[in-house]
Structure formats: structure tokens, C-alpha cells
C-alpha positions as CSV (number, residue, x, y, z in Angstrom):
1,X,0.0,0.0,0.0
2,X,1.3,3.6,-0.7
3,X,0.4,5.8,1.8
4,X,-0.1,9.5,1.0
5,X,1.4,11.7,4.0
6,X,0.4,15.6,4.4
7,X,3.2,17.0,7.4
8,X,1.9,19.5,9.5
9,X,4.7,20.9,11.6
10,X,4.6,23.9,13.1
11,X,8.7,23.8,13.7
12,X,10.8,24.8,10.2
13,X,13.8,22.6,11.1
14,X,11.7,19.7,12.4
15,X,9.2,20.1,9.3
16,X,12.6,19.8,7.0
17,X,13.9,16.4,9.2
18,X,10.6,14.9,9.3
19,X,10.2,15.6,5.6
20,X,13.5,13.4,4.5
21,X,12.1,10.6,6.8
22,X,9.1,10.5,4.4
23,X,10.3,11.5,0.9
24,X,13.1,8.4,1.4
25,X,10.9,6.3,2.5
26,X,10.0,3.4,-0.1
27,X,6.1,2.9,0.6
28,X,5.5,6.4,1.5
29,X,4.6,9.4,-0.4
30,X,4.6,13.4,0.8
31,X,1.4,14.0,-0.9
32,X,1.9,17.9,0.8
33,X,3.5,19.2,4.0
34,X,2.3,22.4,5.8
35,X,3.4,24.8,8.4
36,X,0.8,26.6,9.4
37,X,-2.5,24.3,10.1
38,X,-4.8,27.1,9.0
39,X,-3.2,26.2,5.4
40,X,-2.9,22.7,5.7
41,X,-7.1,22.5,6.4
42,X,-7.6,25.3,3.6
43,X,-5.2,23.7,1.1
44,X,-4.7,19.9,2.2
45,X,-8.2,18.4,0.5
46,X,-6.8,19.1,-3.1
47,X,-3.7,16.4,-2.0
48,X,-6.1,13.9,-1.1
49,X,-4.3,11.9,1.9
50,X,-4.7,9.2,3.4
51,X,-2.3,9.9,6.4
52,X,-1.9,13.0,8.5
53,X,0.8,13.9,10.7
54,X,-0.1,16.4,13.2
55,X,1.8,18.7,15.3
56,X,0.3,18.8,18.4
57,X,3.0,20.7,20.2
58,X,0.6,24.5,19.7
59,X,-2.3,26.1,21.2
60,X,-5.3,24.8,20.8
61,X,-3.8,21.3,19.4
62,X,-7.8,19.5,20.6
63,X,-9.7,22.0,18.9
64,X,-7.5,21.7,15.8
65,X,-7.4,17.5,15.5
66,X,-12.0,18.1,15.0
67,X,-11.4,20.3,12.1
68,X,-8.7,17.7,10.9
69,X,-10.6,14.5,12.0
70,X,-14.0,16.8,9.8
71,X,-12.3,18.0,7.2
72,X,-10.0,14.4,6.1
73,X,-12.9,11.3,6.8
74,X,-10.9,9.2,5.1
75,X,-7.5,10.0,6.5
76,X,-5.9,8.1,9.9
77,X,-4.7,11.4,12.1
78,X,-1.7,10.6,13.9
79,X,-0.9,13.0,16.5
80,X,3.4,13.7,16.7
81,X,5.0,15.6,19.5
82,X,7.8,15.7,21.5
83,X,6.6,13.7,24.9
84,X,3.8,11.6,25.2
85,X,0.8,12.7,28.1
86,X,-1.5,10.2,28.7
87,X,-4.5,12.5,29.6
88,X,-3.9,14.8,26.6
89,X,-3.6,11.7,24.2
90,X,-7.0,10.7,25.4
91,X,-8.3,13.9,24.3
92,X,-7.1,13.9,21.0
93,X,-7.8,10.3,20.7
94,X,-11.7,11.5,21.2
95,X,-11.4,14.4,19.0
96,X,-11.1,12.2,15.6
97,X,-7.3,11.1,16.1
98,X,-6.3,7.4,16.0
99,X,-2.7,7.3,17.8
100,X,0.5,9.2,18.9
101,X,3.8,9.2,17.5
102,X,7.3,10.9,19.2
103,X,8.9,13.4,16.9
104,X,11.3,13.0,15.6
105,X,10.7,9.7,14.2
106,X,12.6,6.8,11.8
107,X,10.9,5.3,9.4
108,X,10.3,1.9,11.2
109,X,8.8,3.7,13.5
110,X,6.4,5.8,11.3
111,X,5.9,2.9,9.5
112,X,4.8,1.1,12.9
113,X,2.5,3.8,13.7
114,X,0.8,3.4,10.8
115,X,0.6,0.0,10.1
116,X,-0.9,0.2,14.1
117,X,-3.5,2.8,14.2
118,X,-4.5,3.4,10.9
119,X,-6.9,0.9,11.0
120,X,-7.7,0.0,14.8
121,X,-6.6,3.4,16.4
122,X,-5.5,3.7,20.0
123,X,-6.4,1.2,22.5
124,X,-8.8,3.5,24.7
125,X,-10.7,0.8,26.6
126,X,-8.4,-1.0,27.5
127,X,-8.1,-3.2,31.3
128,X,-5.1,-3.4,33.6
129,X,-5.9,-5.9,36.0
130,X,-3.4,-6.4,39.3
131,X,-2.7,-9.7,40.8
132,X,-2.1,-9.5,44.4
133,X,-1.2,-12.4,46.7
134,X,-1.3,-11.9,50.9
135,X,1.6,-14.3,51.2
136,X,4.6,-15.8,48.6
137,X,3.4,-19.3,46.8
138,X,0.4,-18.5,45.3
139,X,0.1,-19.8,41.8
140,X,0.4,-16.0,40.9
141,X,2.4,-16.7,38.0
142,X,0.5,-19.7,36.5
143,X,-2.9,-17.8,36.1
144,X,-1.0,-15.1,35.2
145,X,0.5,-16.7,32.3
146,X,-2.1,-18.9,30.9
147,X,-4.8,-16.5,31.6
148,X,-3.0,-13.9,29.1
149,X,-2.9,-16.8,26.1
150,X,-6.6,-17.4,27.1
151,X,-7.5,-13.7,26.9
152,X,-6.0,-13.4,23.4
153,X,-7.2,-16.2,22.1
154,X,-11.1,-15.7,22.8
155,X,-10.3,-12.1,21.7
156,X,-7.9,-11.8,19.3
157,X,-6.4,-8.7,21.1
158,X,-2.7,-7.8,22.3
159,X,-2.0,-8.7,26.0
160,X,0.7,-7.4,27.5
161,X,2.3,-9.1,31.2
162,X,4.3,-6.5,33.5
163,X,6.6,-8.1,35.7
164,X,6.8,-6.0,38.6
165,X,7.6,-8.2,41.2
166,X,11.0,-6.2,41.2
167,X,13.1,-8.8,43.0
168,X,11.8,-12.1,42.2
169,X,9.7,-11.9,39.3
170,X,10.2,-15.0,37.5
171,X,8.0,-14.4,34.3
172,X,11.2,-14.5,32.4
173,X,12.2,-18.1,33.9
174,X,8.7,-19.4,33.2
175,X,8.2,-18.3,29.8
176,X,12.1,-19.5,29.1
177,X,12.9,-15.6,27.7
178,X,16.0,-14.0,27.7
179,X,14.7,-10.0,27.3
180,X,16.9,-7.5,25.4
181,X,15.2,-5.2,27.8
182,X,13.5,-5.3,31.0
183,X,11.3,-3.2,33.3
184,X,14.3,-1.5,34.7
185,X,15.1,-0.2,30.8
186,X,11.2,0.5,30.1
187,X,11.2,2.7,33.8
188,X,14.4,4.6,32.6
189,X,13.0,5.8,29.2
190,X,9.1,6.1,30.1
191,X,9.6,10.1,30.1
192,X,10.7,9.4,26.2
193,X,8.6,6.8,25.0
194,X,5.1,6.8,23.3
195,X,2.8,3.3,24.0
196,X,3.9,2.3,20.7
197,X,7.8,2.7,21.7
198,X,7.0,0.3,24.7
199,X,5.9,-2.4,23.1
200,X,9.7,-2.6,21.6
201,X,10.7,-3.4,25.5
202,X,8.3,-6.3,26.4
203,X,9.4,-9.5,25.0
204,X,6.9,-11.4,22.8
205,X,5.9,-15.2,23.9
206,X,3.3,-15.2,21.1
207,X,2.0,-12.9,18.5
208,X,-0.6,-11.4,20.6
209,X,1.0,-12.1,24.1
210,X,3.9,-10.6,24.9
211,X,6.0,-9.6,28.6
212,X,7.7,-7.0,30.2
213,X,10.8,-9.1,32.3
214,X,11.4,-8.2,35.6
215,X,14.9,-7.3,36.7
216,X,17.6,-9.5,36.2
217,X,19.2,-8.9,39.7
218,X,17.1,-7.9,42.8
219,X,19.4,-5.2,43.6
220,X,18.4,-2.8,40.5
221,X,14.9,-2.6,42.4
222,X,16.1,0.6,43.1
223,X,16.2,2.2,39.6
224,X,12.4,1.7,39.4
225,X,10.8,4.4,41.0
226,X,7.2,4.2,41.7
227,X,6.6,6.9,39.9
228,X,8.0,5.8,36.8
229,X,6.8,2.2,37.3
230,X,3.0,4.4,37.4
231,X,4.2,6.2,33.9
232,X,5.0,2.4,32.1
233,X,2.0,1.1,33.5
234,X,-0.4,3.6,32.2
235,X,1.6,3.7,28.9
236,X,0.8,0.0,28.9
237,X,-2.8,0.5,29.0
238,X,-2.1,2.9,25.5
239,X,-0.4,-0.5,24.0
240,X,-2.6,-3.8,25.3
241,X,-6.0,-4.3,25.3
242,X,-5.5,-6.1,28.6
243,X,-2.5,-5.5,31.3
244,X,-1.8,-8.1,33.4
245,X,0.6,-7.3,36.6
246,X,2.1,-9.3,38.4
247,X,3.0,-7.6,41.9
248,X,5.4,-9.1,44.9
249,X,2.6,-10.4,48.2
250,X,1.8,-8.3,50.6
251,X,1.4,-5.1,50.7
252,X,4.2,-2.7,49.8
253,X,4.6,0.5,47.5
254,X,4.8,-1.3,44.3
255,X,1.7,-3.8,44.8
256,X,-0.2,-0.6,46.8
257,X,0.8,1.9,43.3
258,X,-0.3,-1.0,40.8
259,X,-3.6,-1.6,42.5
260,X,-4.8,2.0,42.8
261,X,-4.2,1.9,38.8
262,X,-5.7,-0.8,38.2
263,X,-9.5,-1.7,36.6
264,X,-9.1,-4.7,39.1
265,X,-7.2,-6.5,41.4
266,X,-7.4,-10.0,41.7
267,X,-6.1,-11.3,45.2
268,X,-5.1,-15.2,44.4
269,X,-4.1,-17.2,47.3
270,X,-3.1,-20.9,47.7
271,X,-5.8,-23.1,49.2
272,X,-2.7,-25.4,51.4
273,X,-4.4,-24.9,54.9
274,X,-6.7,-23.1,57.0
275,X,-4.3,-19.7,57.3
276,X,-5.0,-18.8,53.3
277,X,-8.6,-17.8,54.5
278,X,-7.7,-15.1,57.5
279,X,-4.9,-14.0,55.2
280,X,-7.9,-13.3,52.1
281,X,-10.3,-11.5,54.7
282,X,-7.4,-9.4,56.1
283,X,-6.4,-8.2,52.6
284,X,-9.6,-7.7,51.9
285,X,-10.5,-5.6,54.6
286,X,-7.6,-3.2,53.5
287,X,-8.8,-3.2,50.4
288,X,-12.5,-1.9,51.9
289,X,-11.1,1.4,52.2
290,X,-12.1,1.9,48.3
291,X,-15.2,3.3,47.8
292,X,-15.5,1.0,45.1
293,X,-14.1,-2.2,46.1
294,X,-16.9,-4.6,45.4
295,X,-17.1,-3.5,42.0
296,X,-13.1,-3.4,41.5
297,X,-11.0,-6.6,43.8
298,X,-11.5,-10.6,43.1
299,X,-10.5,-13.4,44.9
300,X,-9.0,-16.5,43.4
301,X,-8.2,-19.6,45.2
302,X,-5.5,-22.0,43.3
303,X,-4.8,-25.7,43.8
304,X,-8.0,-26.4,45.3
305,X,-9.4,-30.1,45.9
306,X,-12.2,-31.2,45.6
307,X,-12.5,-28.3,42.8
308,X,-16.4,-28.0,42.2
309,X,-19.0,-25.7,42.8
310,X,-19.7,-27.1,46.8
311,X,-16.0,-26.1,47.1
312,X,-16.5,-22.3,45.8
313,X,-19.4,-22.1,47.7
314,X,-18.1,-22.8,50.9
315,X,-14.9,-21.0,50.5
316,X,-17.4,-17.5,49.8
317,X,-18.9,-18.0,52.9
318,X,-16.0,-18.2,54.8
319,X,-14.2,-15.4,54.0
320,X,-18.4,-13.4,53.2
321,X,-16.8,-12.5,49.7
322,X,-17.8,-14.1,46.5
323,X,-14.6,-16.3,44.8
324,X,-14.6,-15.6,41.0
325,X,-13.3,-19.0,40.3
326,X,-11.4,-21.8,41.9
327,X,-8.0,-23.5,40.2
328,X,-7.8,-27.0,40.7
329,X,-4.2,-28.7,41.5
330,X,-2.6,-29.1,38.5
331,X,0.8,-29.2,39.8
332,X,2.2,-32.2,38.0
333,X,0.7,-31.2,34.8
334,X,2.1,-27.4,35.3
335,X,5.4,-28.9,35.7
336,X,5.6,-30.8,32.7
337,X,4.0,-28.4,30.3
338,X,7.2,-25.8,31.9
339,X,9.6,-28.9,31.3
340,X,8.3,-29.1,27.5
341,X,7.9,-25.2,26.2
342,X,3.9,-25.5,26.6
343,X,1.5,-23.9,28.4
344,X,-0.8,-25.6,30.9
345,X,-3.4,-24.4,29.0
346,X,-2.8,-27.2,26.1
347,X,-1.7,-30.0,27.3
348,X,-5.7,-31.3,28.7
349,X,-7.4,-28.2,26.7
350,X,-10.5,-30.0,28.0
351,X,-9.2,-30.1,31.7
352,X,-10.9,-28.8,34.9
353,X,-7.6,-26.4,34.6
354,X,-7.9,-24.8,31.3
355,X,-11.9,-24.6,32.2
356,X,-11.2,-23.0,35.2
357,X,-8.6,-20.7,33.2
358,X,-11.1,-20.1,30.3
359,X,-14.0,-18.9,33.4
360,X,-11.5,-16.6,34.6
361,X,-10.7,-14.9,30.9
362,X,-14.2,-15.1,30.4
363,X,-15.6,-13.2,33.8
364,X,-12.3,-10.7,32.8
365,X,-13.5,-9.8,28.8
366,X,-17.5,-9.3,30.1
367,X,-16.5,-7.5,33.4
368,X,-18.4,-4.0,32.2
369,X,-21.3,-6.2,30.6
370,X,-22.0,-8.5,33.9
371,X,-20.6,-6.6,36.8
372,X,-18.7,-8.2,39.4
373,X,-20.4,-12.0,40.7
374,X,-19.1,-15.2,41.1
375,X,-19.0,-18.0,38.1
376,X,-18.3,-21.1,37.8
């Protein structure tokens, strides 16, 4: 496909670099480039586009992108400019624009952005969901990981994992990866990066899943800052349809940060006793200091037996909160699919575990249709 660019760049010098991007680039044409968006929207219909690249480093940038988005239909708007906001992006992203792009740019990167959002846009509804464990051993990481090849599978969408259990995170061990770059990289460069930028750090596991490593030593946990660790995961929510985040138990800055940005946080604990239950309730009463609670935190108990409906029910009662869905002790089977490069998920696709998984994706995707409820 030849796409037909019109530049609007309200900078001379960066209007002149941008420009040589384009004009060498083999699949892209500068249909017309502007300075001044007054001409481009006066001027720009006679070039018919297809693509628009728009400065959105002036006054007014909002207000601009309608008259763009009114007067080009047929044209993807992508939005350039020199750091990437999340609450302005949304704005644009509402006023007729379909994704962001940092300026200056290379041509795999333009190209990126365009093969991205041209058609589907920005991801603008998308959910991060935190999963929170009172105590170490959870089965944190198996859900995790299975439920993310679930969730793109009955969707077709982009998931994207964030290891942010800064000291042990072991995402990279289970999925066998060795990341070019990790979370400690992704937290450096956040203040640089656009969504599309940060997909380049997570490592892919599938075409749709893919995972942001934790760090390779525990002692770099220092050079993620909360703050920045906040900036990656709502850039993350610009990327994935669905953000998965694995935290460290208990709670602690990083687990309290992720939480307070998440859609939902699922609290998964290991059914191996009678002290998993108190643990539940006690987190759960932190948790009731949201407003919102009910509607936004989950319970998940793993390696449960007898695994059946008696079993959920009795288990809701005891700690007076309804359990989304029980995991059944699978931990022979979860070894050997590790062992062999597989996930779980395939090796009994018809299993009480990859139902149980499935339940769990399924309750996640219909969240906002359904409400909050358990589901077996």
C-alpha cells in the first residue's frame, strides 16, 4: 500500500527532518507538508491523503485534530509531538485522532505507527488488572501466564504481562525468555517513549502475548521508581488491550501503586491450609477502604481439591466474599508443560484447569457487561 502523507509541523527545522524521513521512504509518499494548520485544512483536500501527521506541540492542538478529524474522513490522524501525556492523548484520541507518535521519528517507526492505528486506532478501553497475593506461593504466576494466552485467544487482542515483582519476578524463567530489555530499561526511558515505543521493550511469547521481564538482579529494584513504574503502566494501557501485573505479596509501595491503577485486582491465594482464608479476609479488609471495592477486587483460590461448585461455595462464605473461580491442583501437569515449552493451558485443553482458566478470561472480557459475581 502507498500511503499519502500531508506534514503539519509547526517547527521549520523539524518540518525539514521529518520531511527526509518520508520523501526516502520506499512505501511512503509526501502527498503535501504544511506549516501553518490554517493552510494545511484550507489547502490539504486538493492532495487527497490518506495519512496525517499532526503537530500537536501548539495552542489549541484539541480543537484543531476536529477540524482535521471533519475535514479528512478518510485519513488516519496521527498525532506527533515531542513527549507523550496520557490524559492529553485521550483527548485527542476523542477528537477524531487514532494514535500518537514521538517526533522525531525513523521510518520503522512511522511505519509502525501506521501499520498500528491506521486501522484499529488507539487502544482506549483497555483493562489493567493487578494480581495481588497476601503471602509468597500463590500460583500468581500460572494464572498469570495462561490466563494472558486465554484472553487473546477468545479475543484476538494484544496482551501485555508487566513483571513487577522487582526482585523475584520470575515471568522470564517461566516463559524460558531471555529480554533484550526489562522493566528496569522501560522505567528509565518512560519520560521518552510513546505506547507504541514500549511495546519494543516487552518480550513477545506469542504474537498477541507478549511480557515486560522483571529485573535481572534484585538489587536494581532501586532504579524503578514508583513513579516511573505508574508512567509504564499507564503507557501500557495505550499498547494492550489487557494489562496483566504481576505484583510481589503483601502489601508494599509497588503492589499498593499497581492496585490504585488498576481496573481490578485480583487477590489469588493458595488453598494449602486453614491460614490462606484469615490472610484473604485481612487483605480484603484493606482493600474496603475503596469506595469501590466490590465492583473493582477478586478473589482467586489456586490448587484447590475437591475443585467444584460445593468447594467455591463454601470457601465464599468463609471469607463473606464471592470467589470468581477456583484453580484446581494441576501441579504435576504445570510442571511438565514448563519442562516441555507449553503452556498448561494445552496440554488437557479440556481439563478442569484450562476450564477454570477459560472462566477466569471469560468473567475478565464481560467485566463491564456482567458486573462483578461469582461464576463457575
Amino acid at each position: 500500500m502507498q500511503y499519502k502523507i500531508m506534514l503539519v509541523e509547526h517547527d521549520r527545522l523539524m518540518l525539514e527532518q521529518m520531511s527526509k524521513v518520508i520523501e526516502n521512504a520506499p512505501d511512503m509518499e509526501l502527498a503535501a507538508r504544511f506549516q501553518s494548520s490554517g493552510d494545511a485544512l484550507g489547502q490539504g483536500r486538493v492532495f487527497n491523503p490518506n495519512i496525517i501527521l499532526f503537530d500537536t506541540d501548539v495552542e489549541g492542538a484539541t480543537e484543531k485534530l476536529r477540524e482535521f478529524a471533519g475535514y479528512f474522513p478518510h485519513a488516519a490522524v496521527i498525532c506527533t509531538g515531542e513527549k507523550w501525556m496520557a490524559d492529553k492523548t485521550s483527548h485527542y484520541i476523542q477528537a477524531g485522532a487514532s494514535g500518537y507518535l514521538i517526533k522525531p521519528f525513523t521510518y520503522n517507526s512511522l511505519r509502525e505507527a501506521i501499520m498500528t492505528y491506521a486501522q484499529n486506532g488507539m487502544q482506549l478501553d483497555s483493562k489493567v488488572i493487578t494480581f495481588f497475593s497476601p503471602k509468597g506461593k500463590s500460583g500468581k504466576t500460572t494464572v498469570i501466564s495462561n490466563l494472558a494466552v486465554a484472553l487473546s485467544r477468545m479475543t484476538g487482542e494484544r496482551v501485555g504481562i508487566i513483571d513487577a515483582d522487582l526482585q523475584f519476578g520470575d515471568m522470564a524463567v517461566f516463559f524460558n525468555l531471555e529480554p533484550q530489555s526489562t522493566i528496569v530499561e522501560a522505567a528509565r526511558d518512560a519520560k521518552f517513549l510513546s505506547p507504541l515505543d514500549l511495546r519494543s521493550y516487552f518480550t513477545k511469547v506469542t504474537d498477541k502475548v507478549s511480557v515486560l521481564c522483571g529485573t535481572k538482579k534484585p538489587s536494581l529494584i532501586d532504579r524503578v521508581s514508583i513513579a516511573n513504574l505508574e508512567a509504564v503502566i499507564k503507557m501500557a494501557k495505550a499498547a494492550f488491550k489487557y494489562v496483566l501485573v504481576d505484583v510481589p505479596p503483601g502489601f508494599n509501595p509497588t503492589s499498593i501503586a499497581a492496585a490504585e491503577m488498576s481496573d481490578y485486582t485480583y487477590v489469588i491465594a493458595m488453598l494449602n491450609g486453614g491460614y490462606e482464608i484469615k490472610h484473604v479476609q485481612r487483605s480484603l479488609d484493606v482493600f474496603e477502604a475503596w469506595d469501590d471495592f466490590e465492583d473493582r477486587v477478586r478473589v482467586v483460590f489456586t490448587r484447590v481439591v475437591p475443585c467444584n461448585k460445593e468447594a467455591q461455595e463454601k470457601i465464599s462464605d468463609a471469607i463473606d466474599y464471592d470467589v470468581d473461580v477456583l484453580v484446581p491442583n494441576a501441579y504435576m501437569m504445570v510442571s511438565k508443560a514448563a519442562d516441555n515449552g507449553q503452556m498448561a493451558l494445552d496440554l488437557e485443553p479440556e481439563g478442569q484447569f484450562a476450564g477454570s482458566i477459560n472462566s477466569l478470561a471469560d468473567i475478565i472480557i464481560h467485566q463491564n457487561d456482567t458486573g462483578r459475581g461469582a461464576k463457575w
